[in-house]
C-alpha positions in Angstrom: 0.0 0.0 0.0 2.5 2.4 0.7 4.6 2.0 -2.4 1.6 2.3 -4.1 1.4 6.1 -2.8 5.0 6.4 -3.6 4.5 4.8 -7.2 1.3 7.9 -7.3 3.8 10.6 -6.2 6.2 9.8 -8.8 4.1 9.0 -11.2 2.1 12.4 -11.3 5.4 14.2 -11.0 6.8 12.6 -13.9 3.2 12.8 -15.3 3.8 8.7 -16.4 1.0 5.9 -15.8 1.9 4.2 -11.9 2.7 0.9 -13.7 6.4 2.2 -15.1 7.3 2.7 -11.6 9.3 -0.1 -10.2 11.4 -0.8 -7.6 14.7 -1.1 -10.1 14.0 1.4 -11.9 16.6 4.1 -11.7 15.4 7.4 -11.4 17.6 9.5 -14.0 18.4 7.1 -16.3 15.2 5.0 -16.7 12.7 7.4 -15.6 13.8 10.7 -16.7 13.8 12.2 -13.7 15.4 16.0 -13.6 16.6 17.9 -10.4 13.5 19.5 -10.1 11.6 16.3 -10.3 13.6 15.2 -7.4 12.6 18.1 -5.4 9.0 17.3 -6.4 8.7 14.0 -5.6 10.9 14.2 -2.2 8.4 17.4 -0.9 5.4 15.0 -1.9 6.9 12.0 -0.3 7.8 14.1 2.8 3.8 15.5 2.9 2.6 11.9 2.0 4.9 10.2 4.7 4.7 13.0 7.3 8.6 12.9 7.4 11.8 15.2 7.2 14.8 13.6 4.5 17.8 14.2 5.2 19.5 15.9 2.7 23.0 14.1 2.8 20.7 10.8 2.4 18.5 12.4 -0.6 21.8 12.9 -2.5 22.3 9.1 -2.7 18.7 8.4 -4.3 19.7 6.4 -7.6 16.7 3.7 -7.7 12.9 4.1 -6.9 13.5 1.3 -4.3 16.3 3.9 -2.7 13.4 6.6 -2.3 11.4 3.7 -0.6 14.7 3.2 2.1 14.6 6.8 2.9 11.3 6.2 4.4 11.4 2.1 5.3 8.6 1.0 2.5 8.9 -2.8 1.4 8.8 -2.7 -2.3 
């Protein structure tokens, strides 16, 4: 359930269907995600999640499955 709301968050950011988010699925490279998609989808994660990323942490995001170890979700 929860990766589900991460798999939204990206998804409208990106403006792609939910389904082409996976787990593996690095973010610049297979996704197209740009700095300011980052920014997007780490604010929507940290309203979605009610948390605080650290930003030392963020900086080591390759994968969708590392966005779900910032904030513990089994993929």
């Amino acid at each position: 359930m929860e990766f589900e709301k991460l798999q939204m968050i990206i998804a409208e950011v990106l403006g792609k269907d939910s389904e082409q988010i996976y787990a593996k699925a690095r973010l610049v490279e297979d996704l197209g995600v740009d700095s300011l998609e980052v920014f997007q989808i780490i604010m929507g994660m940290e309203d979605t999640f009610d948390v605080i990323l650290e930003e030392e942490a963020v900086y080591q995001v390759k994968t969708v499955q590392d966005l779900c170890n910032l904030v513990m979700i089994p993929a």
